[in-house]
Backbone as a printed PyTorch tensor [residue, N CA C, xyz], in Angstrom:
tensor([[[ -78.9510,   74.6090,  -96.4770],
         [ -80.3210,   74.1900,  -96.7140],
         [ -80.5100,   72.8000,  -96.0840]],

        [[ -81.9570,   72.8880,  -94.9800],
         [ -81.9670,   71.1220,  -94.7740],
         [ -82.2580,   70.4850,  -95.6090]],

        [[ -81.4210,   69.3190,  -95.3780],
         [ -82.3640,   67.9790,  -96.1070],
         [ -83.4990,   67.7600,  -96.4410]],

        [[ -83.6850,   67.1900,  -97.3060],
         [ -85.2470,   66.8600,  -97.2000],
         [ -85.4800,   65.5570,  -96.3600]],

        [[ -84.5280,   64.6060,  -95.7020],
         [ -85.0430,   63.8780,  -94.3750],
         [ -85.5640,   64.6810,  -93.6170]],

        [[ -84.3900,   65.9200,  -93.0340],
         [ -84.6660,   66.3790,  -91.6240],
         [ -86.1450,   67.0390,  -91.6590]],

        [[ -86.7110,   67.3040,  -93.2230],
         [ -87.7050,   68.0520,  -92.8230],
         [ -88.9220,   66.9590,  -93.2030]],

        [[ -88.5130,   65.9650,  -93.3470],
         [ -89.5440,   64.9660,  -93.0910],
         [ -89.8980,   64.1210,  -92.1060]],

        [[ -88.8880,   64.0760,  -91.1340],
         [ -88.5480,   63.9770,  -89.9050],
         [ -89.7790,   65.5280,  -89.2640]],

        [[ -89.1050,   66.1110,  -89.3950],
         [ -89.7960,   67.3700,  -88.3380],
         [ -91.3120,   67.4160,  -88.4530]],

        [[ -91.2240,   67.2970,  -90.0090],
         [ -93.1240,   67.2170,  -90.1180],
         [ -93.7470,   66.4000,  -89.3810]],

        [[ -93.1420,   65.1510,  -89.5730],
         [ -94.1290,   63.8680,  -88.8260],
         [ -94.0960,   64.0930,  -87.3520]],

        [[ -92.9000,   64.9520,  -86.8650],
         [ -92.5800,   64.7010,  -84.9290],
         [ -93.9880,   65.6320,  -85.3530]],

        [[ -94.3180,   66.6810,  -85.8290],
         [ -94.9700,   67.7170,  -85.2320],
         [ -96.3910,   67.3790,  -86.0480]],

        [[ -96.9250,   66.5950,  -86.5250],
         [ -98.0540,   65.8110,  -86.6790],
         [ -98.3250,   64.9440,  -85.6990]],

        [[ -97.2360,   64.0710,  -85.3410],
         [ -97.5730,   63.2730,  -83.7920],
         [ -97.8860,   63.8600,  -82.4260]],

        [[ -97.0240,   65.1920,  -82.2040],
         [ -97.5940,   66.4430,  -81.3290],
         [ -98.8860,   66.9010,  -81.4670]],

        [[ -99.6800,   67.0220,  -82.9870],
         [-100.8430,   67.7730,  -82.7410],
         [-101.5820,   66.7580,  -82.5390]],

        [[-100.9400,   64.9440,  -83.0310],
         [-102.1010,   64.4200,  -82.5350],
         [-102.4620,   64.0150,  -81.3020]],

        [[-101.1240,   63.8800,  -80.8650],
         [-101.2640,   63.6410,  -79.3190],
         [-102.2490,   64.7920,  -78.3280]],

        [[-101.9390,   65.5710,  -78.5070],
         [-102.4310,   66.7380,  -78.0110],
         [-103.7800,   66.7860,  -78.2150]],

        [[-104.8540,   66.3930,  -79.6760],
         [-105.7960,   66.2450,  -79.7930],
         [-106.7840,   64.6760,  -79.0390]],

        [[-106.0880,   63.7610,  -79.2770],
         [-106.2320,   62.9900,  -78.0690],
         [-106.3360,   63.2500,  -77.2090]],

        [[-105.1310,   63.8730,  -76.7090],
         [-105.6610,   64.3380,  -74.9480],
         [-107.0850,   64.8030,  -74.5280]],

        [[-106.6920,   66.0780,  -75.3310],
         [-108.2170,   66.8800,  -75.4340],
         [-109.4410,   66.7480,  -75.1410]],

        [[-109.6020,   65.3650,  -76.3630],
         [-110.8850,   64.8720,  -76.7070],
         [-111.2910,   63.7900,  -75.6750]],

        [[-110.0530,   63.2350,  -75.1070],
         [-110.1330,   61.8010,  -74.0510],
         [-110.2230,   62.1990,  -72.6450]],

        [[-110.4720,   63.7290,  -72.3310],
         [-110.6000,   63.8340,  -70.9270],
         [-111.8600,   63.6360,  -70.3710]],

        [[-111.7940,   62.8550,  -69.3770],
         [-113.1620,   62.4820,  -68.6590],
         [-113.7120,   63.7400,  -68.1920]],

        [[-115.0300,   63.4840,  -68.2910],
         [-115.7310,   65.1090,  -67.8450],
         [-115.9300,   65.2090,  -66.6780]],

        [[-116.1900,   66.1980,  -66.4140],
         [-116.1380,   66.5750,  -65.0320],
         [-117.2430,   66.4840,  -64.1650]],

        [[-117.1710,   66.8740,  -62.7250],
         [-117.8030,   66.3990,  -61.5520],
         [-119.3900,   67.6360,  -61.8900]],

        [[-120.1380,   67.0540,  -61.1280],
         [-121.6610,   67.5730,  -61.4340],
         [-121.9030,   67.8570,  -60.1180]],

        [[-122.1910,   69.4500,  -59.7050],
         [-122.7970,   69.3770,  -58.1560],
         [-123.7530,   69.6060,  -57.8910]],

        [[-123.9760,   70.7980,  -59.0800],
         [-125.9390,   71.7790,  -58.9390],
         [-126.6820,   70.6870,  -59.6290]],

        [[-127.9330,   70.9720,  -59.0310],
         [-129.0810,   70.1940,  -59.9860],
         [-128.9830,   69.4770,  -60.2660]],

        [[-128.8120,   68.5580,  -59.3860],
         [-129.1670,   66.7240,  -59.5650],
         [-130.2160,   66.4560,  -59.0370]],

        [[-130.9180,   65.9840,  -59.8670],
         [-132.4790,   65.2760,  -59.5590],
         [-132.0140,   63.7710,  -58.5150]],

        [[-133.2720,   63.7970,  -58.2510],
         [-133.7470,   62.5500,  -57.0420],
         [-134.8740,   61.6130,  -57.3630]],

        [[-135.0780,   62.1920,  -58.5760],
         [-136.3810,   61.1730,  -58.9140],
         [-136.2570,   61.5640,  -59.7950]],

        [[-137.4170,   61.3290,  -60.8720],
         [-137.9220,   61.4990,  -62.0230],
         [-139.6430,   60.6670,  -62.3400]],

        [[-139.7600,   61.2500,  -63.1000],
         [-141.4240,   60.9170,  -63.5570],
         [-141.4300,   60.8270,  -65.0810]],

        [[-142.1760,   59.0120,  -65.2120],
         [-141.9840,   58.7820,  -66.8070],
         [-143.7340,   58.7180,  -66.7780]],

        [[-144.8870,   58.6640,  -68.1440],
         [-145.5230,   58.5470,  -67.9120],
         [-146.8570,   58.0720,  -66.6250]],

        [[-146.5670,   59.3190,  -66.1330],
         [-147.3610,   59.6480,  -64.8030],
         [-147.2380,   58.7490,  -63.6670]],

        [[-145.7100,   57.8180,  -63.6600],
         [-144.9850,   57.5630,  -62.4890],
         [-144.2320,   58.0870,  -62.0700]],

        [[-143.6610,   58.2480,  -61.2600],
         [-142.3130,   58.3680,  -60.6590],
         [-141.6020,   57.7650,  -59.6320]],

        [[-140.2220,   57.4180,  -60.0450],
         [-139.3020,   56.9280,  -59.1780],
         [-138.4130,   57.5340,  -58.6280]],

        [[-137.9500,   57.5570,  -57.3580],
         [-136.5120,   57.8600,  -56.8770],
         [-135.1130,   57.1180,  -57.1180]],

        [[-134.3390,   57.6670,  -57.6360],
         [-132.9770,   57.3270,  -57.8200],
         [-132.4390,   56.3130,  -56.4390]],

        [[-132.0410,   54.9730,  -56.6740],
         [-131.3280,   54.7400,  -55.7750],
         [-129.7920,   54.5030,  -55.7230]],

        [[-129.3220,   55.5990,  -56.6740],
         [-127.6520,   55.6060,  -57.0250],
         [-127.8840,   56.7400,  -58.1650]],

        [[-126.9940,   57.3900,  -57.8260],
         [-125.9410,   58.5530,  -58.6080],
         [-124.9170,   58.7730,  -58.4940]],

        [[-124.7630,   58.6470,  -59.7550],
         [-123.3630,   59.2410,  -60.3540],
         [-122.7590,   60.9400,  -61.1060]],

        [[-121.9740,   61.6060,  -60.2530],
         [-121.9100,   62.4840,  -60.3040],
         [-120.0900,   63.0140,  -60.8500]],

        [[-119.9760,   62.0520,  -60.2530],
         [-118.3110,   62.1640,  -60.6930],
         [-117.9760,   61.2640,  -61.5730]],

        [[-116.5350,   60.9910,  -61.8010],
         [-116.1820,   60.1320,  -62.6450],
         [-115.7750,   58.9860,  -62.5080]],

        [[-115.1730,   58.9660,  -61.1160],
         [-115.2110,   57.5670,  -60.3180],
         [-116.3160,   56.8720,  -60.1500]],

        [[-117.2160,   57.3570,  -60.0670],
         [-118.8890,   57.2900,  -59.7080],
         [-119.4040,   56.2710,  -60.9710]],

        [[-119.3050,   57.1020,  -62.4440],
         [-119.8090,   57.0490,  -63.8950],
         [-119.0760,   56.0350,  -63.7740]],

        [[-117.2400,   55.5410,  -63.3770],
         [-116.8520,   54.0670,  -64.2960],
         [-117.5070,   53.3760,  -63.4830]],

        [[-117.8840,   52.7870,  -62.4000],
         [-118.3370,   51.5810,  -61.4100],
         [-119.6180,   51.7600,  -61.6830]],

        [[-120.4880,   53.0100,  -61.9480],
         [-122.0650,   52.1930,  -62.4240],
         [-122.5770,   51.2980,  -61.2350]],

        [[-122.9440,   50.1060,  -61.9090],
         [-123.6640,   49.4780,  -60.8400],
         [-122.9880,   48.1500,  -60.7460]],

        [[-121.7030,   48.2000,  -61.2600],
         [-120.7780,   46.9850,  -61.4060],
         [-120.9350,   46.5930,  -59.7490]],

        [[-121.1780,   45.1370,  -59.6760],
         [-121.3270,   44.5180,  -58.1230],
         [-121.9970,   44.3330,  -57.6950]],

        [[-123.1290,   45.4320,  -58.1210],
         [-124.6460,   45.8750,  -57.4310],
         [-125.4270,   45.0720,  -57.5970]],

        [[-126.0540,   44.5450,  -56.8100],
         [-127.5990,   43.4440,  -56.7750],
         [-128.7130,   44.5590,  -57.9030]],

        [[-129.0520,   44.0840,  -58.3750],
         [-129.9980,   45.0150,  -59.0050],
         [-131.1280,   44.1380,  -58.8560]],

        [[-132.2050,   45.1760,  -58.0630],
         [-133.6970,   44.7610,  -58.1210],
         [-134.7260,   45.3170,  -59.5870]],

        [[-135.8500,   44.8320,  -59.3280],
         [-136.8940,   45.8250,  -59.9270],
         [-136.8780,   46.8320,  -59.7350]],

        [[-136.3720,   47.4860,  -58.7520],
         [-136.8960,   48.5960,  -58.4930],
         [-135.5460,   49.6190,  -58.5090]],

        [[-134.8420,   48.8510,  -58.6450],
         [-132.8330,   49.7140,  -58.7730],
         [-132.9190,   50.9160,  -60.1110]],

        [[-132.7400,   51.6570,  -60.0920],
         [-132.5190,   52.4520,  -60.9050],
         [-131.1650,   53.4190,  -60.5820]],

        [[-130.1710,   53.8430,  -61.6000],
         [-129.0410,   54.4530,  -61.3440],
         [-129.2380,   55.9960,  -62.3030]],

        [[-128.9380,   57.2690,  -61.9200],
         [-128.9630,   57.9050,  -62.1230],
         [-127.6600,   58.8220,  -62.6630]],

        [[-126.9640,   58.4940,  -64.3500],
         [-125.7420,   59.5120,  -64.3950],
         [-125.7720,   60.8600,  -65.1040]],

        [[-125.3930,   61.6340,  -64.4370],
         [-125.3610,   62.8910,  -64.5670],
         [-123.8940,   63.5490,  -65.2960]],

        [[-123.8830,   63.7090,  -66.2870],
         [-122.9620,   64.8150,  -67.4020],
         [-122.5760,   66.2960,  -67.0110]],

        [[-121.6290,   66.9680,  -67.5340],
         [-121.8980,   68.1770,  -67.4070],
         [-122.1090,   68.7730,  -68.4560]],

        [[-122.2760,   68.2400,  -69.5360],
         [-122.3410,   68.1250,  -70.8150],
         [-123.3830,   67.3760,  -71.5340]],

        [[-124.1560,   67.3460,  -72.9180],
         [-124.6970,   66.5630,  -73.6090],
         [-123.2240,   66.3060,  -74.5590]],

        [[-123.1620,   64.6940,  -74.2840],
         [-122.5370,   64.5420,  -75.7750],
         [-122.6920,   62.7280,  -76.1640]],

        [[-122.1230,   62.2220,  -76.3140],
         [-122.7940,   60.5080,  -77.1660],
         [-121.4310,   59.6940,  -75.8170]],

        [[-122.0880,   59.8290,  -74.7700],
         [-121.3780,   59.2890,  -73.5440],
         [-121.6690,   57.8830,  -73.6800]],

        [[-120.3660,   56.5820,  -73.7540],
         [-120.3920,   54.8490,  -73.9880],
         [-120.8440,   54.6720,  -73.1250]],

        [[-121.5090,   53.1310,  -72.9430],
         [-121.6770,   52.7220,  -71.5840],
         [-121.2980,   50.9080,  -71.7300]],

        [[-121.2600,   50.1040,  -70.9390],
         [-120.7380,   48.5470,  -71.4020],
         [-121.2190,   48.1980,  -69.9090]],

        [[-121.5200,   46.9660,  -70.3090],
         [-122.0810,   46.0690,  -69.0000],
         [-121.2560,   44.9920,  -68.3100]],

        [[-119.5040,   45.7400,  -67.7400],
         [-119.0860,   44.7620,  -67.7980],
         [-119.0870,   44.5160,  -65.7470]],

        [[-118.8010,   43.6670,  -65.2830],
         [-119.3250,   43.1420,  -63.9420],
         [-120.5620,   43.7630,  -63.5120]],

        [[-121.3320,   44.0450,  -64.5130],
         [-122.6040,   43.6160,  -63.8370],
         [-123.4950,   42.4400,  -63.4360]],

        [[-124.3250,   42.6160,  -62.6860],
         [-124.5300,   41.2940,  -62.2780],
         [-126.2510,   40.7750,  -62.5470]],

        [[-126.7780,   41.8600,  -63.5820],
         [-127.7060,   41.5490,  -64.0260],
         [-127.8560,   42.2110,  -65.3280]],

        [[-128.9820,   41.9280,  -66.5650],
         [-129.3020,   42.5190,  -67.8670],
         [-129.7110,   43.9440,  -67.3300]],

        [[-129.2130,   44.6850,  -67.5940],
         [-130.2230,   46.2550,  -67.4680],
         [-130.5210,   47.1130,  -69.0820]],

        [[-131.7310,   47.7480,  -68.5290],
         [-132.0300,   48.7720,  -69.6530],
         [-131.1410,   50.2450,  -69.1180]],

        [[-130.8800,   50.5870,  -70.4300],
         [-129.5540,   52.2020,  -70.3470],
         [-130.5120,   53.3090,  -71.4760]],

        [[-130.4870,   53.9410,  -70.6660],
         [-131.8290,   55.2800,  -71.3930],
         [-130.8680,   56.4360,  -71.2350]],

        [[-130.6150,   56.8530,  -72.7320],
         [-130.1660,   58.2640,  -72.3160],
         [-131.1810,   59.0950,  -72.8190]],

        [[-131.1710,   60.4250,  -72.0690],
         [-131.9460,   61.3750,  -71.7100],
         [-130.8220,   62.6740,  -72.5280]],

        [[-131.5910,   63.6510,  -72.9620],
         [-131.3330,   64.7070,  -73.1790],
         [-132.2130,   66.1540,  -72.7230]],

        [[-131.6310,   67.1230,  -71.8670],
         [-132.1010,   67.6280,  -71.1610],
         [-132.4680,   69.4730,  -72.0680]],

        [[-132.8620,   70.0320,  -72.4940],
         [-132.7090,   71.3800,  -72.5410],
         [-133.7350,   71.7790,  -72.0310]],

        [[-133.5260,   73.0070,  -71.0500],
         [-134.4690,   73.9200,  -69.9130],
         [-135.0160,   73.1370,  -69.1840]],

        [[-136.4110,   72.9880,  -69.0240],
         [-137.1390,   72.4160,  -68.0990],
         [-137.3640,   71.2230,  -69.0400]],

        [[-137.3040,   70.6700,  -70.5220],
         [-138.3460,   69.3520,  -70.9610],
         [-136.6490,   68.5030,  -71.1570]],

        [[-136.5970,   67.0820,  -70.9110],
         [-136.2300,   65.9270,  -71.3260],
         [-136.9700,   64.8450,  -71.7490]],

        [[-135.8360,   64.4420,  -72.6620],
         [-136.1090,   63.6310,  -73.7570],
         [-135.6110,   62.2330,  -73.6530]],

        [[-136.0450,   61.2190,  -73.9940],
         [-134.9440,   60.0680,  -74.4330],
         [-134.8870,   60.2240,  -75.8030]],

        [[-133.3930,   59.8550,  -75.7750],
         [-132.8180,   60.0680,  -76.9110],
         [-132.2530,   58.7980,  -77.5980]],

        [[-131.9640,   57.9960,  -76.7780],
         [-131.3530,   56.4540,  -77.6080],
         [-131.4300,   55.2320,  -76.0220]],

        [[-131.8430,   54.4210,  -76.2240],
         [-132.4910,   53.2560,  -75.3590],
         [-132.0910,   52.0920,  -75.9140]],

        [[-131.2110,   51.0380,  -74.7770],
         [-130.7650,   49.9270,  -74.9580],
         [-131.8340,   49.3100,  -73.8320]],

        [[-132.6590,   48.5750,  -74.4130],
         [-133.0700,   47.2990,  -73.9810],
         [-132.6230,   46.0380,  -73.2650]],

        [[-132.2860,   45.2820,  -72.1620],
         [-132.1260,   44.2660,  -71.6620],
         [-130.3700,   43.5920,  -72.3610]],

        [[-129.5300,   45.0190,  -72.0810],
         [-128.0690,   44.6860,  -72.3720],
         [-127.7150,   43.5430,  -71.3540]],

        [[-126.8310,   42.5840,  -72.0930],
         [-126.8610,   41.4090,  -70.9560],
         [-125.5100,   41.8270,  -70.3030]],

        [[-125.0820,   41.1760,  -69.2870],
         [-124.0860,   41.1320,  -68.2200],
         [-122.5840,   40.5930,  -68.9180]],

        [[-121.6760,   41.4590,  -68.9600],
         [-120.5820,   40.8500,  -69.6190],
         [-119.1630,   40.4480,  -68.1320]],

        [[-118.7720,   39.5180,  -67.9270],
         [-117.5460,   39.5610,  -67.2120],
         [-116.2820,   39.3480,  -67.8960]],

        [[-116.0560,   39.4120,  -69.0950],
         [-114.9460,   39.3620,  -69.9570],
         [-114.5600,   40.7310,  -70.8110]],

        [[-114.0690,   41.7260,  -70.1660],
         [-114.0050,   43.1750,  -70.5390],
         [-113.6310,   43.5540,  -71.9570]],

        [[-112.3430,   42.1940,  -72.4750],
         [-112.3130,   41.7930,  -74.1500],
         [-113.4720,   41.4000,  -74.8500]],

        [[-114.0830,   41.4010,  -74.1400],
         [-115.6920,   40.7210,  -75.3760],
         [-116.5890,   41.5600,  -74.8630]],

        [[-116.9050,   42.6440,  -73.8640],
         [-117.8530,   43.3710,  -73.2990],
         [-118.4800,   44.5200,  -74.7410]],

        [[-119.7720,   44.4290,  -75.0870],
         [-120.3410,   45.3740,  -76.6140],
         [-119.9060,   46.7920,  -75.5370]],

        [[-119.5200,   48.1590,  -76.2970],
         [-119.7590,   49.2200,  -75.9470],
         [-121.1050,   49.3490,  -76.7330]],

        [[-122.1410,   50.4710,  -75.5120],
         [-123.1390,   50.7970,  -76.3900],
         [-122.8650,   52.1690,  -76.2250]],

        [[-123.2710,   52.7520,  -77.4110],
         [-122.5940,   54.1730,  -77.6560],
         [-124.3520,   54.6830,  -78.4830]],

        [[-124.5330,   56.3920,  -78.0100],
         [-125.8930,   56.7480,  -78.6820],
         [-125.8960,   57.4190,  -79.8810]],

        [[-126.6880,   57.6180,  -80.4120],
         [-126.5060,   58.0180,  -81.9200],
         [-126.8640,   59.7460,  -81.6990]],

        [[-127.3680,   59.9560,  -80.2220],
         [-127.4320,   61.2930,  -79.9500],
         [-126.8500,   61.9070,  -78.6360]],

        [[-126.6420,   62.8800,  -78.9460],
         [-126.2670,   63.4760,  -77.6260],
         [-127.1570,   63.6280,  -75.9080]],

        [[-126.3790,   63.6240,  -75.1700],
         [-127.6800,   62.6180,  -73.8220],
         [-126.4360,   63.6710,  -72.4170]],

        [[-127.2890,   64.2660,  -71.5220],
         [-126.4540,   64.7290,  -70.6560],
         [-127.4150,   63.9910,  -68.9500]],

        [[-127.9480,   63.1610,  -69.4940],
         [-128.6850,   62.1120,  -68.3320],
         [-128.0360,   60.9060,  -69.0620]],

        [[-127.8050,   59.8430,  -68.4020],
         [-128.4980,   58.5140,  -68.8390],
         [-129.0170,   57.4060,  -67.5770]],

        [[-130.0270,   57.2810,  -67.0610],
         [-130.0720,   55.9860,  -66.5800],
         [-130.9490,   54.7020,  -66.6240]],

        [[-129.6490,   53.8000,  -65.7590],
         [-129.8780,   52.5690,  -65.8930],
         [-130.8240,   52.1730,  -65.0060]],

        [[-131.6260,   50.6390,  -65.6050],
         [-132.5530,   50.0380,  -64.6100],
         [-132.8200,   48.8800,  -64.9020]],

        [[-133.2290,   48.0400,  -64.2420],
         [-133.2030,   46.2600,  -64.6070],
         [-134.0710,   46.2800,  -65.6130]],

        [[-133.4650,   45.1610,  -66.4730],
         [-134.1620,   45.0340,  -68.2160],
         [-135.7040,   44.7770,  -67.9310]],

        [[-136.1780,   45.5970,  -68.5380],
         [-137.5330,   45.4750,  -68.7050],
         [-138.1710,   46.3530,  -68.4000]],

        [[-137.4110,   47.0440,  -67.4930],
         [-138.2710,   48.7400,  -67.2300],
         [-138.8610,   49.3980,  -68.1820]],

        [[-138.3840,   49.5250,  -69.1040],
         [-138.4070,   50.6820,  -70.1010],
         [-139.6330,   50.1220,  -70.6470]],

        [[-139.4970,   48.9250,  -71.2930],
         [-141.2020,   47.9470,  -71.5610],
         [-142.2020,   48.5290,  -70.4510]],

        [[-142.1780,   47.7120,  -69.6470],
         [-142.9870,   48.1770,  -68.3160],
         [-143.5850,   49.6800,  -68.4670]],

        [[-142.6060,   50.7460,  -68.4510],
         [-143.3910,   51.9610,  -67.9550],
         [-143.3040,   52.7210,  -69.6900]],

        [[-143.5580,   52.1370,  -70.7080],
         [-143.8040,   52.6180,  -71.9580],
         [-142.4940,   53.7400,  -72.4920]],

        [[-141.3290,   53.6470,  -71.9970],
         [-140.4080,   54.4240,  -72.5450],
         [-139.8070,   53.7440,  -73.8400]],

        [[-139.4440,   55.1180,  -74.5710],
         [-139.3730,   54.5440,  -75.9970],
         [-138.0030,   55.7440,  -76.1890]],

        [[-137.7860,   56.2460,  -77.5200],
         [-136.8030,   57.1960,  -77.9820],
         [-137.8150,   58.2640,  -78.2730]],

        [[-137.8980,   59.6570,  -77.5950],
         [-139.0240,   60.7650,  -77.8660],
         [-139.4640,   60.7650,  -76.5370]],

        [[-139.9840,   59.6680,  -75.5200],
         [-140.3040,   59.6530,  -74.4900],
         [-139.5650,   60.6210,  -73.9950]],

        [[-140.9650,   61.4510,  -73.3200],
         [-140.6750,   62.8670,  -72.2800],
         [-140.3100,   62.4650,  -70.6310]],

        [[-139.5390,   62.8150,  -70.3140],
         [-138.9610,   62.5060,  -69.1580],
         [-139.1380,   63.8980,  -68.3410]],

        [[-139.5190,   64.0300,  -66.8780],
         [-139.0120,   64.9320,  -65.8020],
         [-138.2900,   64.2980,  -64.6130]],

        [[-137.4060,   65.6960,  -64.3360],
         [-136.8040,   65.0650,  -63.3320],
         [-136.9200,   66.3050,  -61.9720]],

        [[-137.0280,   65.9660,  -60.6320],
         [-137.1000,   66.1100,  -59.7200],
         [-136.2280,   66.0750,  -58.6400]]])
């Protein structure tokens, strides 16, 4: 008969296995987006063209880290998935607004909207902003957009 170490031993290796394994799982970056990526979009009876997308995952970490951001910059990331995707402002080089969008059939939604997140260059002190809903769009645009063209959380979004 074993011990009761060895089988306290075995339990824990094979609790650290399922957790590892569930980690993995849950921590894999999602995958690349090829069909149906919009080029614009239209918020109350404007519309803009995307001048950056992100489609992959190399794409999604760099954002607009580096990027001059104008008025008129807007970044476009694309999911293959809805789910509560982070975002952090770290080497950016200006405040931007981060709108996530949630898409089913033809109508989108915003679903959770950060306002004029400021620029972090210290990746230990950078806020994650994380949404309280699930979002398979989100994009970014220099702080104040979202003021400007009346986007709120409910705001109907199309995209093009």
């Amino acid at each position: 008969m074993p011990s009761l170490k060895i089988i306290y031993v075995t339990a824990f290796v094979a609790m650290l296995v399922i957790a590892g394994y569930g980690y993995y799982v849950f921590s894999l970056p999602p995958g690349s987006v090829t069909a149906g990526v919009p080029s614009s979009f239209t918020v109350n009876g404007r519309t803009y063209a995307f001048n950056y997308t992100a489609t992959t995952q190399p794409e999604r970490l760099k954002g607009l880290m580096n990027t001059t951001i104008t008025r008129s910059t807007t970044m476009l990331f694309v999911f293959p998935s809805a789910n509560e995707w982070s975002f952090w402002m770290y080497d950016t080089n200006s405040s931007l607004d981060i709108i996530w969008i949630n898409s089913t059939g033809s109508s989108a939604r915003v679903v959770y909207l950060v306002s004029g997140a400021p620029s972090c260059y210290n990746s230990s002190l950078c806020t994650i902003y994380t949404p309280t809903s699930p979002a398979d769009f989100v994009i970014e645009a220099g702080a104040g957009f979202a003021s400007a063209n009346g986007i709120a959380v409910g705001t109907a979004i199309t995209f093009s």
